[in-house]
C-alpha positions, 0 to 999 in steps of 0.5 A, a space after each residue: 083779309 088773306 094775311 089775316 088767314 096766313 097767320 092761323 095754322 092750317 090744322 087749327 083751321 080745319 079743327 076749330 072748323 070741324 068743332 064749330 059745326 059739329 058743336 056750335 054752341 062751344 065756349 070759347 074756354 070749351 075750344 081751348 081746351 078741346 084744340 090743347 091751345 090758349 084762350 087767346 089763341 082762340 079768341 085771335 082765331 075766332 075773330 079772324 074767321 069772322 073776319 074773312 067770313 068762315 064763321 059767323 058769331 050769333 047770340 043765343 036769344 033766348 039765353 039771360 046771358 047775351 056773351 053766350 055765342 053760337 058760333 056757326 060756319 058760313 057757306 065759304 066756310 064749309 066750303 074752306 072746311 071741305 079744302 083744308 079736310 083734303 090737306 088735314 088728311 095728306 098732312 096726318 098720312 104723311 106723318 103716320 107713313 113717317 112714324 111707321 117707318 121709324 118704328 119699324 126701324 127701330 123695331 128691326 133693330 131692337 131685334 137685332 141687338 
């Protein structure tokens, strides 16, 4: 199971998670597109959070159309969730502290020019 999860980028992680719990009812089409990722790349993400019991797939039992899912997270799910919030956060920091610095660069520079 683990080097099912290696293969999923921990930012895809944490956003496909994030998106399932606030909106479980997304098509998988609905995800892509939120996520700017392919379709099959959420398929293979989908499947393997499954796999390792992150998310668990239920059909709508109401709905005439039994391919519509709900995809919902599991408690090791929203456990996995509250981990990769931590990590999603350090990443994006570091990358607004990265940028900030560049562009302070090169705004002081463009000033002395």
């Amino acid at each position: 199971m683990a080097g099912v999860l290696k293969k999923i980028d921990p930012d895809v992680h944490f956003r496909v998670l994030h998106l399932l719990e606030e909106e479980p009812s997304l098509t998988q089409r609905e995800l892509a597109e939120k996520l700017g990722i392919s379709l099959g790349g959420v398929n293979y993400c989908l499947k393997s959070l499954i796999d390792i019991g992150h998310i668990k797939a239920e059909n709508f039992k109401k709905n005439p159309d039994k391919s519509i899912y709900l995809y919902l997270l599991t408690p090791k799910g929203i456990a996995e969730k509250a981990h990769l919030t931590s990590g999603f956060l350090k990443r994006k920091m570091a990358e607004y502290h990265a940028l900030k610095k560049e562009i302070d660069s090169i705004q002081s520079k463009s000033k002395g020019a």
